[in-house]
LUMBALO-716502 format. One record per residue (C-alpha): residue in three letters; x, y, z. Coordinates in pm, whole numbers, padded with zeros to 5 digits, always signed. Example, Ala and Ser with C-alpha at 12.3 -4.5 7.8 and 13.67 -1.06 7.14 Angstrom:
BEGIN
ALA+01230-00450+00780
SER+01367-00106+00714
//
This chain:
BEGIN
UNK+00071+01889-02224
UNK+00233+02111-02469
UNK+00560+01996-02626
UNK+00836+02291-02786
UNK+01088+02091-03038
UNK+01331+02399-03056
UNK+01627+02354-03330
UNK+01907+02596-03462
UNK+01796+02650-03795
UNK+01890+03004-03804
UNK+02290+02918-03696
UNK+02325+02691-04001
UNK+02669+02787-04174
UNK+02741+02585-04517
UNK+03031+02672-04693
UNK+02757+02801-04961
UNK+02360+02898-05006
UNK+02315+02547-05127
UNK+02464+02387-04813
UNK+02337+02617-04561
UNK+01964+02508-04734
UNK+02017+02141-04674
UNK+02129+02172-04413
UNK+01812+02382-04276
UNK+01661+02140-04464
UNK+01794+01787-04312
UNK+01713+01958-03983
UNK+01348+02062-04048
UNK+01319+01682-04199
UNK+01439+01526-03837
UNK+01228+01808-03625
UNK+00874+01725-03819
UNK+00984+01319-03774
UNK+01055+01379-03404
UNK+00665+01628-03408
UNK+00508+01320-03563
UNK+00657+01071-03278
UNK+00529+01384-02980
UNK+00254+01382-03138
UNK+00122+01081-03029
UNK+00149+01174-02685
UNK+00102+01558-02624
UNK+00040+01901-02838
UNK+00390+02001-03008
UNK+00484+02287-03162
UNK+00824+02386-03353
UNK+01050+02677-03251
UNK+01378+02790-03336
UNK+01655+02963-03102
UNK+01593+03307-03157
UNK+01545+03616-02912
UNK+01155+03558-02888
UNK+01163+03214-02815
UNK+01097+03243-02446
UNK+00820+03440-02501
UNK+00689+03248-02732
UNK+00746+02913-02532
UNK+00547+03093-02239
UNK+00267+03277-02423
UNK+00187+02887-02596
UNK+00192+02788-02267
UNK+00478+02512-02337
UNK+00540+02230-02057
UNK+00892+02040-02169
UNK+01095+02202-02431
UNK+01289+01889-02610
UNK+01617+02059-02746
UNK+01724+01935-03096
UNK+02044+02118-03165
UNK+02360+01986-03292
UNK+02604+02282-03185
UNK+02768+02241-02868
UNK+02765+02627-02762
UNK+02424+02724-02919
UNK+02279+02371-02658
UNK+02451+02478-02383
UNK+02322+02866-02457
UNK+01968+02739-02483
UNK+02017+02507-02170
UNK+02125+02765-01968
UNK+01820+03022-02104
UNK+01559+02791-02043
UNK+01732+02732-01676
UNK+01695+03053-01594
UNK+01316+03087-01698
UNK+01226+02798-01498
UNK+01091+02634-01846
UNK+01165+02238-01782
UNK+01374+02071-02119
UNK+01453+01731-02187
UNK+01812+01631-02136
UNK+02143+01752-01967
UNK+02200+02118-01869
UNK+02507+02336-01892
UNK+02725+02131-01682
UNK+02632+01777-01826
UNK+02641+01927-02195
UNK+03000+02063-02107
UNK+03175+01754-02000
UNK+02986+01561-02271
UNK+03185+01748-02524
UNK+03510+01770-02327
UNK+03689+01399-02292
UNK+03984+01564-02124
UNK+03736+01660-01817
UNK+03510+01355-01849
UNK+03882+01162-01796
UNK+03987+01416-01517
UNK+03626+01325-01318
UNK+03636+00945-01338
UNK+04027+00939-01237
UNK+03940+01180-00935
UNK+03597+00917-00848
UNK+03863+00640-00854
UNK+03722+00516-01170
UNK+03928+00338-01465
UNK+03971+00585-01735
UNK+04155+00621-02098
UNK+04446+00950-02030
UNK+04355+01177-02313
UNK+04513+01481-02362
UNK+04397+01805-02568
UNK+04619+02062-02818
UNK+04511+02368-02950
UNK+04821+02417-03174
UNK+05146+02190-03322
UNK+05334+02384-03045
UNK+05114+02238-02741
UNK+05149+01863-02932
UNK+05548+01948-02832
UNK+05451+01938-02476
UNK+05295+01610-02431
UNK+05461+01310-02353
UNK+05327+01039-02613
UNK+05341+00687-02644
UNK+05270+00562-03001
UNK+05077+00473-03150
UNK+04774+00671-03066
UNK+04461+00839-03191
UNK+04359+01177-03325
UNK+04036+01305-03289
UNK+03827+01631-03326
UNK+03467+01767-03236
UNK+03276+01640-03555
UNK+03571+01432-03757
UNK+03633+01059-03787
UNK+03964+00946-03583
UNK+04279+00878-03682
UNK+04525+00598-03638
UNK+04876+00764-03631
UNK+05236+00570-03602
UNK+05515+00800-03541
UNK+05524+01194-03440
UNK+05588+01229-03817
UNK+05254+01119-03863
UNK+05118+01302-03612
UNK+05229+01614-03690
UNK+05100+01549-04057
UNK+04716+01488-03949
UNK+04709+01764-03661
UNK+04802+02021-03909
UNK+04515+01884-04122
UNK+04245+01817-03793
UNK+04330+02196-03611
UNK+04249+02407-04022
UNK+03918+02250-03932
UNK+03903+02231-03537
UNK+03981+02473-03269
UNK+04112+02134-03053
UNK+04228+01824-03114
UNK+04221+01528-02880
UNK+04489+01218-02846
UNK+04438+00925-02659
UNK+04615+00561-02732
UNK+04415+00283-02904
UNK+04171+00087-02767
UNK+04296-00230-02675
UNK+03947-00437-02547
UNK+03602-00517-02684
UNK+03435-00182-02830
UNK+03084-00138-02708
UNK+02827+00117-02752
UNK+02606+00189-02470
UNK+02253+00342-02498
UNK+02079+00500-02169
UNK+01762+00604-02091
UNK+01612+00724-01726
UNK+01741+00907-01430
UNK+01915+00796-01083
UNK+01847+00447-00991
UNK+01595+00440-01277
UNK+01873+00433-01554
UNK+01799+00158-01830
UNK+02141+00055-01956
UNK+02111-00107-02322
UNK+02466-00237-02463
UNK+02582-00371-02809
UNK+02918-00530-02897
UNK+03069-00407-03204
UNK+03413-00477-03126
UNK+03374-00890-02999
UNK+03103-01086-02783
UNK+03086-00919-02409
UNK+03184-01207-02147
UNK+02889-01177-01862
UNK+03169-01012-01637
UNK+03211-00751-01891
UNK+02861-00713-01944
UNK+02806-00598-01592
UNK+03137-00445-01572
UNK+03031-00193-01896
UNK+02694-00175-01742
UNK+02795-00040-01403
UNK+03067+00183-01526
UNK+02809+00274-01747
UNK+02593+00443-01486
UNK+02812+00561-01258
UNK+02957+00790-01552
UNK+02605+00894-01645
UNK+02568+01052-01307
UNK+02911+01193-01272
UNK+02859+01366-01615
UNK+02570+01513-01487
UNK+02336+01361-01812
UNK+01983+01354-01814
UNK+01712+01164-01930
UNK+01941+01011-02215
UNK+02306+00954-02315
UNK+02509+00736-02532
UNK+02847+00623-02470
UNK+03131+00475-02663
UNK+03321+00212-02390
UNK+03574+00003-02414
UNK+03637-00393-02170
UNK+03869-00597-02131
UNK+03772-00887-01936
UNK+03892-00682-01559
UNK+03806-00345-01664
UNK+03523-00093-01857
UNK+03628+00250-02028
UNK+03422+00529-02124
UNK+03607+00688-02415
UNK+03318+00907-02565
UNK+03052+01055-02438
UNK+02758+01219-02636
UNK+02439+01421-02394
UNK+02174+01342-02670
UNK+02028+01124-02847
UNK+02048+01052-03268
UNK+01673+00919-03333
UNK+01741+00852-03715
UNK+01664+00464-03795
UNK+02122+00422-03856
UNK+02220+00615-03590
UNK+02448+00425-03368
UNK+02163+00542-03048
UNK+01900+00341-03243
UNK+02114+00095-03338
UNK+02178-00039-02988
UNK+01778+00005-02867
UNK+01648-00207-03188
UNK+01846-00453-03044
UNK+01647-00453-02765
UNK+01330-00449-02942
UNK+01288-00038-02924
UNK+01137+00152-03222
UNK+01215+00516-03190
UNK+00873+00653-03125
UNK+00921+00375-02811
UNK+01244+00549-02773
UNK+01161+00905-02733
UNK+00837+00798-02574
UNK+01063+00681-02286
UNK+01279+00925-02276
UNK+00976+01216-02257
UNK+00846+01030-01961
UNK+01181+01046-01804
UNK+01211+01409-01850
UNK+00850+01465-01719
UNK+00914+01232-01428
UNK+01251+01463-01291
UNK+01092+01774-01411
UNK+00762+01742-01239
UNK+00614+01866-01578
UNK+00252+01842-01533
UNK+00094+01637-01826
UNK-00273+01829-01991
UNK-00506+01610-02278
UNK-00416+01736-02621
UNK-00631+02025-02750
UNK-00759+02031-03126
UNK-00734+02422-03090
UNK-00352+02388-02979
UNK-00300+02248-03409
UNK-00374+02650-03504
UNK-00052+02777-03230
UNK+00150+02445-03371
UNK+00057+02590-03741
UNK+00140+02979-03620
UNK+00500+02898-03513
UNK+00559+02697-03813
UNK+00495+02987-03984
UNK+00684+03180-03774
UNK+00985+02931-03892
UNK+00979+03013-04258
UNK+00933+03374-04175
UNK+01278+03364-03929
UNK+01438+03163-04183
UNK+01362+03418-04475
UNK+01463+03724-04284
UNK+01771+03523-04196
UNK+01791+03469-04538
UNK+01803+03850-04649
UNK+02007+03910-04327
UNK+02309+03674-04499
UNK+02255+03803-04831
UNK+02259+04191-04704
UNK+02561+04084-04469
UNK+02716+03937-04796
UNK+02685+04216-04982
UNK+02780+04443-04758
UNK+03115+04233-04768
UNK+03116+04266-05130
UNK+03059+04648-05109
UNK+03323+04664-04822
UNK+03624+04435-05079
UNK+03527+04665-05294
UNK+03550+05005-05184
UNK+03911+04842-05033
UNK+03999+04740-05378
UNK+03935+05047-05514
UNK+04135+05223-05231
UNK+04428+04979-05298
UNK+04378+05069-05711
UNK+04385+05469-05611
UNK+04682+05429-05358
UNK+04860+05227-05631
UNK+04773+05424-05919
UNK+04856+05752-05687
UNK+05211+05579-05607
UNK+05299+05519-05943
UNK+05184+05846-06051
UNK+05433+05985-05765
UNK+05685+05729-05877
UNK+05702+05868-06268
UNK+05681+06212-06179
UNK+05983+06171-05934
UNK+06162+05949-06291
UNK+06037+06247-06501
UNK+06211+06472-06250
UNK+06544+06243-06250
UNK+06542+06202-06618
UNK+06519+06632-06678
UNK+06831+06626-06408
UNK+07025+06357-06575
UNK+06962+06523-06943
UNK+07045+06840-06798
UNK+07442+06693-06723
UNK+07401+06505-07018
UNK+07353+06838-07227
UNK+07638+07043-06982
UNK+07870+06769-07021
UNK+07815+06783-07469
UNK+07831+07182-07441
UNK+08142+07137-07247
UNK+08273+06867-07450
UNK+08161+07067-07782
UNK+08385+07419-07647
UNK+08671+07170-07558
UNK+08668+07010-07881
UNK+08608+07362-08076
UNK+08905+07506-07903
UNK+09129+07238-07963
UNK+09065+07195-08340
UNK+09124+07601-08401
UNK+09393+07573-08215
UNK+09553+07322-08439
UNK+09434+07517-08708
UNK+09608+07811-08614
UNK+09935+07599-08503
UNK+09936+07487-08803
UNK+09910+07779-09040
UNK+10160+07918-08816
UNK+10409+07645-08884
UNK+10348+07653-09245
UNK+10422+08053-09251
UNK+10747+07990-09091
UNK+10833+07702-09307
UNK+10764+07876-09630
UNK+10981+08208-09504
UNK+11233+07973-09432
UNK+11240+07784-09717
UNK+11237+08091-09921
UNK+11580+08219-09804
UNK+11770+07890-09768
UNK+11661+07653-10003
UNK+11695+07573-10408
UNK+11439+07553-10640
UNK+11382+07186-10564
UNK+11384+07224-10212
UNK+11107+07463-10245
UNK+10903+07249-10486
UNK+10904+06975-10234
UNK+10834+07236-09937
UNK+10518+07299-10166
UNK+10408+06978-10200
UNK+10422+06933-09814
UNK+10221+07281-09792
UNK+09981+07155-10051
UNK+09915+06825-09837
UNK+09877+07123-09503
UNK+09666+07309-09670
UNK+09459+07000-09720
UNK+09480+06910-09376
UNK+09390+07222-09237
UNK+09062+07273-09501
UNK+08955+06908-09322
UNK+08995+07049-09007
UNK+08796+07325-09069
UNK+08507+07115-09238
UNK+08471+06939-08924
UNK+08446+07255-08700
UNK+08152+07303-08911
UNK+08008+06975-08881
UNK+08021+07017-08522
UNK+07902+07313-08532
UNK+07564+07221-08742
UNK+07486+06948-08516
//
């Protein structure tokens, strides 16, 4: 039979080139490890999620796709595609990959089956954390991030802020208070395998087959296929699912592995079982391997690095189109600015000609006032002195009238420093 790994190597986003190539990197490394396990058992061939994939899938002549993609909408887009196109896949479909990533709906189904379940409640913003009724302490968690013990709403507040800058949604729910088990399952219906591993304190053999039945119940209410791992919680009357994940982590640490090497799985034993799971609810029919299906294999590896290198020049012609775009707006800011100021010192220009323009009325008026009043002193006072001397002339002695021209001297003085400054006022 023909085997299609399809990954999302072209929806890789690093914060940089360099990230976005390990990244496309770390993924190739886990497809071509999961190619060499298929290939044991069946042709495989590598695709990516791209708009000829289905046509590719069906001109190869592909049985069982086997998703490997990491991003929640881009496996529930591909689920739902390869739905539609009657192409069997290995694992859940839309509905099971939805409540995997959704622990406020995997809590709402078990509570409505009469299950036991850990209330956990869901914010998109600081404002919707002020409409939930908390008792602390309790944990924070979002898609992708590590969780968080918080003590007080203080605290809270504090690490929500920091979770929703890097998540649309945050989750709450209060600690765990049992033995913390991880639960590996493989199968379908009655044929579920249920492999558990304490990590949180030996399992009592009540536990062990409470965890184990709550266990598969849950893997059928979520709607999972072929494989699941779960994150559960017992404490000696009672099991708790409190994370759910739809696929399986093959790398040797993964926690997935970690629980089947337990149980004496390798992880070509692993997918091997899982595969046959798949085929066995699919009805995929199984054909010998074909030496001629290694040139198609080859082809759409090809195929990869071509994708990947027009998605390349796609980012790096979207990124300078960006660059163009900041820049024509930075140079329509500059303009506009440089426009505005231009506007702003021809309107000063204008302000400062109208304020020199009072500025010189008010010294020409001030300069006629000033001219005015010193002739007019001038005259007053040759006037005075005319009078004086007539006077003085007719009434008074001989020293009288040598005084009188003293003072007359000291007027005549007077009146030439008057007149100098007229024409210093006037030369300015």
């Amino acid at each position: 039979m023909g085997i299609g790994i399809v990954s999302d190597l072209l929806n890789k986003s690093g914060k940089s080139k360099i990230d976005r190539r390990l990244q496309v990197a770390a993924a190739r490394k886990e497809a071509d490890a999961l190619e060499a396990m298929l290939a044991k058992k069946a042709d495989v061939a590598q695709y990516v999620i791209h708009e000829s994939l289905v046509a590719k899938l069906k001109w190869d002549k592909i049985d069982l796709v086997f998703p490997l993609v990491e991003d929640g909408d881009a496996a529930k887009g591909l689920a739902s595609m390869l739905t539609s196109e009657g192409i069997p896949f290995v694992g859940a479909g839309v509905m099971g990959l939805g409540i995997a990533e959704d622990p406020v709906l995997a809590a709402a189904i078990l509570k409505q089956q009469g299950m036991d379940f850990r209330p956990v409640h869901a914010a998109k913003s600081v404002v919707d954390l002020a409409q939930i009724e908390l008792t602390y302490p309790v944990i924070v968690t979002a898609k992708g991030e590590e969780s968080v013990f918080v003590a007080d709403e203080e605290a809270l507040y504090e690490e929500a802020k920091q979770f929703l800058d890097v998540a649309p949604i945050i989750y709450l729910r209060e600690p765990s208070r049992g033995k913390k088990v991880h639960v590996a399952l493989i199968g379908n219906g009655d044929d579920v395998s249920v492999f558990t591993k304490a990590v949180g304190g030996e399992l009592s053999k009540k536990e062990e087959d409470l965890v184990r039945n709550t266990a598969k119940k849950a893997f059928e209410l979520f709607q999972l296929k072929d494989m699941g791992f779960f994150v559960m919680e017992a404490d000696g009357e009672k099991a708790y699912v409190i994370d759910v994940r739809a696929s399986a982590d093959f790398r040797a640490e993964s926690d997935f592995m970690a629980v089947l090497n337990e149980k004496g799985f390798r992880p070509e034993s692993a997918v091997d079982a899982i595969v046959n799971a798949a085929i066995a609810r699919t009805g995929a029919e199984v054909k010998p391997k074909s030496d001629a299906f290694l040139a198609t294999a080859a082809t759409r590896k090809n195929d990869i690095d071509i994708l990947l290198k027009e998605e390349q020049s796609r980012l790096t012609e979207e990124k300078i189109g960006r660059f163009r775009e900041e820049t024509k707006e930075m140079r329509r800011n500059v303009e506009e600015g440089a426009e505005k100021m231009e506007a702003g010192a021809e309107e000063a220009a204008r302000e400062a000609k109208g304020r020199l323009r009072q500025v010189e009325r008010g010294a020409r008026e001030t300069w006629s006032k000033a001219k005015r009043y010193a002739k007019e002193r001038v005259d007053e006072a040759q006037r005075d002195a005319r009078i004086a001397q007539d006077v003085m002339t007719e009434t008074m002695d001989d020293e009288d009238i040598r005084e009188l021209k003293l003072r007359y001297a000291a007027l005549e003085q007077r009146v030439y420093a008057l007149e100098e400054r007229i024409r210093f006022l006037e030369n300015r």
